[in-house]
C-alpha positions in Angstrom: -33.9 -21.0 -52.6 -32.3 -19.7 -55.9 -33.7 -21.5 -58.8 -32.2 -22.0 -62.7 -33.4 -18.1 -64.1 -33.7 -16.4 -60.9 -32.1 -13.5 -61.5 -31.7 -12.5 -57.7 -28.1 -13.6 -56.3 -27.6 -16.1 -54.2 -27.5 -15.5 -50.3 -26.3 -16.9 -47.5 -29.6 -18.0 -46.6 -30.2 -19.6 -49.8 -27.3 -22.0 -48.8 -28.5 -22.5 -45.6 -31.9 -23.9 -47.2 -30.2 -26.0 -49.7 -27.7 -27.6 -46.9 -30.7 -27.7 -44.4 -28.2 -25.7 -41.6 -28.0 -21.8 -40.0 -27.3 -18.7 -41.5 -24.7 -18.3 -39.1 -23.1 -21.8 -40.1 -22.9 -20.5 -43.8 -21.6 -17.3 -42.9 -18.7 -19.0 -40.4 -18.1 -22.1 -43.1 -17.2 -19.3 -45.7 -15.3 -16.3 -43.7 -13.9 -18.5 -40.9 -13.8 -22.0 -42.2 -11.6 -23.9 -39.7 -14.6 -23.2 -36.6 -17.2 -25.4 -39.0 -16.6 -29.2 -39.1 -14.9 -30.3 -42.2 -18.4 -32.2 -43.6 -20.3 -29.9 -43.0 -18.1 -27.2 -44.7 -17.6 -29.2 -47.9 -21.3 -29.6 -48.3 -21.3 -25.5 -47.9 -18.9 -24.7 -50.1 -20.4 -26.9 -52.6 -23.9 -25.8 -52.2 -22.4 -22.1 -52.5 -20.9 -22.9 -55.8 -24.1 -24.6 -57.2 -25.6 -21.2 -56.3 -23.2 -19.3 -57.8 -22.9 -17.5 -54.4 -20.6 -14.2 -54.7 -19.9 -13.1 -51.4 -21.7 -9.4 -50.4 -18.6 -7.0 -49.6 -20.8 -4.6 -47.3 -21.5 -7.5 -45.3 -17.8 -9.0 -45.4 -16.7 -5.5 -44.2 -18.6 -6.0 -41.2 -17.8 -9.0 -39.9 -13.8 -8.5 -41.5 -14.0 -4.8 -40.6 -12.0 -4.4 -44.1 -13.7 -3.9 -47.6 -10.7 -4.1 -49.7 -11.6 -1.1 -51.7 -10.1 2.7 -51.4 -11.5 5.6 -52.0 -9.2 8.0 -54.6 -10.7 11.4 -54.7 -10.1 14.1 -57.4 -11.8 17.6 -58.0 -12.6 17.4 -61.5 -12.0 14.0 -63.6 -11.7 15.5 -66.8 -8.5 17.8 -66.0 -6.0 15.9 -67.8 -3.4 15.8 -64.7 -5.4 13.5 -62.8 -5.4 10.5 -65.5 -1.5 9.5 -65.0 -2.2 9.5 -61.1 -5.5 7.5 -61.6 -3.6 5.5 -63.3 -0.7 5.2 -60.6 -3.2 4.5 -57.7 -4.7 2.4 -59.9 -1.8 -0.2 -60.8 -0.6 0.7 -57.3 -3.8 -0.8 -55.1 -4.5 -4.1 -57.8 -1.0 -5.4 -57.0 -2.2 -4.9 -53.2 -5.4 -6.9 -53.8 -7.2 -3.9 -53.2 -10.1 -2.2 -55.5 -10.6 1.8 -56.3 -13.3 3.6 -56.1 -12.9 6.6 -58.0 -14.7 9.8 -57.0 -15.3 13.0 -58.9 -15.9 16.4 -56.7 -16.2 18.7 -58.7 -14.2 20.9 -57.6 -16.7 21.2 -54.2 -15.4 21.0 -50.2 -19.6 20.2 -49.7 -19.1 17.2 -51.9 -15.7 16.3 -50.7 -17.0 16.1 -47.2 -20.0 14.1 -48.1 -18.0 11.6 -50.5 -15.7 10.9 -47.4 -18.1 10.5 -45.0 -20.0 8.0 -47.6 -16.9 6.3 -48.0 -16.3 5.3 -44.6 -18.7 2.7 -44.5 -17.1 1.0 -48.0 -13.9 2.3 -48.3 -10.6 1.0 -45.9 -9.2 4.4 -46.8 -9.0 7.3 -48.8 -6.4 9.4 -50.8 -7.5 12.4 -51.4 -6.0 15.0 -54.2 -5.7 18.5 -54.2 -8.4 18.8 -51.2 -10.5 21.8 -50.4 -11.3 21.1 -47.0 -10.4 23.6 -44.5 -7.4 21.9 -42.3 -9.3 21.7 -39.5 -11.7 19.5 -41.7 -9.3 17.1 -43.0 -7.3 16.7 -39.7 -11.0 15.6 -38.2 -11.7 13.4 -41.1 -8.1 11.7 -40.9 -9.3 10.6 -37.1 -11.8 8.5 -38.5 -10.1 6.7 -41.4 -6.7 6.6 -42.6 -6.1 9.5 -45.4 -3.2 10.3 -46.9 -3.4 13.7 -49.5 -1.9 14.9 -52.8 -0.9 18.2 -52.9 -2.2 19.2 -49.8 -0.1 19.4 -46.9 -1.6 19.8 -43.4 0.1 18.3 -40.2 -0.8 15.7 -38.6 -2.2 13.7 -41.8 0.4 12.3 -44.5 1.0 13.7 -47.7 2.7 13.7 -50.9 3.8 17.2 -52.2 4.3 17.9 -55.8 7.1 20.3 -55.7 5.7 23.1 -57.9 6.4 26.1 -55.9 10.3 25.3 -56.6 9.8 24.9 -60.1 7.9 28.4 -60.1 11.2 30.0 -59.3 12.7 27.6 -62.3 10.2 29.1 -64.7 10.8 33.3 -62.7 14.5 32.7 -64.0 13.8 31.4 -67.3 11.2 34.4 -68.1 13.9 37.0 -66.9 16.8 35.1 -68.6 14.5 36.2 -71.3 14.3 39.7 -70.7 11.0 39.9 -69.1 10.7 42.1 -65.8 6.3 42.4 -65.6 5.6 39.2 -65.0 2.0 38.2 -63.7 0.7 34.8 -61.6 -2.8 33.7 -62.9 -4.2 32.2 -59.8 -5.9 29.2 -59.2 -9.0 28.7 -56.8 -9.0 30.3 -53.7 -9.1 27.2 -51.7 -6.0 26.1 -53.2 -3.1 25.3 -51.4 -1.0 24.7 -54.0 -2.1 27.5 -56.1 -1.3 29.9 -52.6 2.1 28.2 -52.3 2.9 28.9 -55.9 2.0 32.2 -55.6 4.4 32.7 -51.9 7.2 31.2 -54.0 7.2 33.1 -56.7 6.5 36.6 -54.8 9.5 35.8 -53.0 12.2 35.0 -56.0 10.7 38.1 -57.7 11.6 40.4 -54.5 14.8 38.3 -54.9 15.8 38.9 -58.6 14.5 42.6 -58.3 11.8 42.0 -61.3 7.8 42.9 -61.2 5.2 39.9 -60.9 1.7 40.6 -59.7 -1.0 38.2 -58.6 -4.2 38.0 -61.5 -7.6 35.8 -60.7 -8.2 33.6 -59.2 -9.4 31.6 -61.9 -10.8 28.3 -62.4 -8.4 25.8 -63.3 -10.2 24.8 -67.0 -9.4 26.3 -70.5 -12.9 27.8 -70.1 -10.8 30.0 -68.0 -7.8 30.9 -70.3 -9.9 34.1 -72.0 -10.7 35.5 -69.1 -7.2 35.3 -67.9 -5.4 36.2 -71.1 -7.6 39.5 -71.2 -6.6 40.3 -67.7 -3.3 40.0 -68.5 -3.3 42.2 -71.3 -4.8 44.5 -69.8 -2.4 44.6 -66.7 0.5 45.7 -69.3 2.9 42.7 -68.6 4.7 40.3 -70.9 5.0 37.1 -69.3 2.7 34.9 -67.3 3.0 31.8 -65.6 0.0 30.0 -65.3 -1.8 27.7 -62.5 -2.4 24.8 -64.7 -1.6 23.6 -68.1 -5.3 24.1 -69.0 -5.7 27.6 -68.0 -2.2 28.3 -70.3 -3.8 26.6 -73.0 -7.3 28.7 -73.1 -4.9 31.7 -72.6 -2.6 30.8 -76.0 -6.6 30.2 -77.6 -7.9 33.4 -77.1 -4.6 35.6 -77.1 -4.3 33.9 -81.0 -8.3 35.2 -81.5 -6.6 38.7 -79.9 -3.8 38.7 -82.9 -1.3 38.6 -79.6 1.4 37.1 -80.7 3.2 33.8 -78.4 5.7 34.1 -77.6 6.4 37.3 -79.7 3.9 39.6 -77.9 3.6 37.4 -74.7 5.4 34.6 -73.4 3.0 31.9 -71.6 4.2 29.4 -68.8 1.8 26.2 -67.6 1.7 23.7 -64.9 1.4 20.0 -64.8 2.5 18.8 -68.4 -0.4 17.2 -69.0 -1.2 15.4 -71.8 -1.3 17.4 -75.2 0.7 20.4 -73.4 3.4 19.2 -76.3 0.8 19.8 -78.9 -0.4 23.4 -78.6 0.0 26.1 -80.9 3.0 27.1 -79.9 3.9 24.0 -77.5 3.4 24.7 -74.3 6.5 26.0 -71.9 5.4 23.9 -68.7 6.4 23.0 -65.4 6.7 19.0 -65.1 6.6 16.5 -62.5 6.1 12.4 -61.7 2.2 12.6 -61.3 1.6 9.0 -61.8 4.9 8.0 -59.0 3.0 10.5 -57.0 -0.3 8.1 -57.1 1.6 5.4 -56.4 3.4 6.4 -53.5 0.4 7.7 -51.8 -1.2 4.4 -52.3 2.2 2.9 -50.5 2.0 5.3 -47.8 -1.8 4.7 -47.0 -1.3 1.1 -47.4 1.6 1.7 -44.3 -1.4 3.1 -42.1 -3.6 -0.3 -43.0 -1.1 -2.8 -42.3 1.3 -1.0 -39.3 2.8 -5.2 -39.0 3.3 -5.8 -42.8 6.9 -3.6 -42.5 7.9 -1.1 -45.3 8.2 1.7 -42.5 5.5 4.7 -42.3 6.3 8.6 -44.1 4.2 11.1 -43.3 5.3 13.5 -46.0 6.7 12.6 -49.3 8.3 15.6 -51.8 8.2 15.0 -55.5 10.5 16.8 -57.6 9.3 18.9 -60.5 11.5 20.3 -63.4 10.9 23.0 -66.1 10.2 21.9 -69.7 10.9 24.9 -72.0 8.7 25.0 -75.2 7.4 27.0 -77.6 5.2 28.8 -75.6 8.1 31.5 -73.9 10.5 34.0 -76.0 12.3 37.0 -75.8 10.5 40.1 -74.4 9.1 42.1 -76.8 11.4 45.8 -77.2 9.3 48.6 -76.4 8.1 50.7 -79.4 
């Protein structure tokens, strides 16, 4: 029995000591109360909060079959985009009564696979962000507990789609309403479907408007990344780029300012995501922007559909979230040839 400074929690068979009944007893008394007689579930509950008793949520989960908690995965927790839809998952799954546990991939679709796995046995579900998985992988994942994804679409398991690609052809028109005809995509990872979409998008409003872009990387998506891709683009000879992610813009405007390349005099320089401190570059940053933190929150809605099928609201299986150009600092006229 738990004693004054015993530092081990209470169990259920502590309880059952002190009340001089079953393990079993305790355990229906405090999960299913009405199938224990009324005295002997008052002494129970009172010997449970002599005890200090907190309930064990791996062993609620079993005998509930729900754990109240949902996974939220992201591919690197210190990219700046992910903190507004943390944030929106977040606010989103407390006002359901439900915790998050937040989990960091690193940018890996080994630990992706092993973090959902992990998470079935303590998790109800999972929303997964920008995944890495092969579709094949998250369609057999989705058959064992309910996933919904961010910016990854696959059919068969729901998603919410940030609407970059469209705002790709928003920033193609801004650059050539600017006088700029070579025009280069810095890639994101290979195993990025947004990144790939992007990239179709674009290739397509190019062949449309008659104008030059070409396809440079892939890179990471971290400023680590930016020198790498501002000296590529150099290199290539064009005068405009539009970038995967905020971050790799912003290590591009770094070391093209080491380079004495002018921006937007020299080269013009167009991000993604408008994250936080996109506004405060040198120049601000020219970005594409979208609801990231409605995005959290409506994925949490939409998986919260797939838990509760009787609680109403209806069931999507693919949500689109608009995105807009914000022009900055960061894009200019094209330089005149020499």
């Amino acid at each position: 029995m738990q004693t004054a400074g015993t530092e081990r929690p209470a169990t259920i068979h502590d309880i059952a000591a002190m009340c001089g009944v079953a393990a079993s007893t305790v355990s229906r008394a405090l999960s299913t109360p009405d199938r224990v007689n009324i005295r002997t579930r008052a002494r129970i509950e009172a010997a449970a909060a002599e005890l200090n008793y907190t309930p064990n949520s791996q062993a609620k989960a079993l005998s509930s079959g729900r754990t109240g908690a949902v996974g939220v995965l992201v591919p690197d927790i210190t990219n700046p985009f992910y903190f507004d839809l943390i944030r929106g998952t977040q606010l989103q799954l407390k006002a359901a009564g439900y915790t998050q546990l937040l989990v960091d991939t690193e940018e890996s679709d080994e630990v992706e696979a092993s973090s959902m796995e992990q998470l079935r046995k303590s998790a109800d579900g999972i929303i997964v962000t920008a995944s890495r998985l092969s579709d094949e992988a998250l369609l057999a994942a989705a058959a064992k507990i309910p996933i919904v994804t961010i910016n990854r679409d696959v059919a068969g398991v729901p998603a919410v789609v940030i609407d970059t690609p469209s705002a790709t052809s928003q920033a193609l028109d801004h650059l050539i309403s600017l006088g700029h005809t070579r025009i280069a995509y810095m890639a994101g990872p290979l195993t990025s479907q947004s990144s790939t979409l992007r990239w179709n998008a674009l290739a397509t409003a190019a062949e449309d408007r008659g104008v030059e872009v070409r396809r440079l990387g892939p890179f990471a998506p971290k400023t680590q990344s930016g020198a790498a891709a501002a000296d590529a683009a150099v290199h290539s000879g064009v005068t405009a780029c539009i970038a995967f992610n905020d971050l790799i813009a912003i290590g591009m405007l770094q070391r093209l300012r080491e380079r004495g390349i002018r921006v937007p005099e020299d080269m013009s320089v167009v991000g993604c995501d408008d994250i936080f401190g996109a506004d405060f570059c040198n120049p601000p940053l020219t970005t594409m922007a979208s609801p990231i933190e409605q995005a959290g929150r409506v994925s949490v809605s939409m998986l919260l559909a797939q838990l509760n099928p009787l609680a109403g609201g209806g069931s999507r299986s693919r949500s689109l979230m608009p995105t807009h150009l914000t022009v900055r600092g960061s894009t200019g006229p094209a330089p005149q040839p020499v």
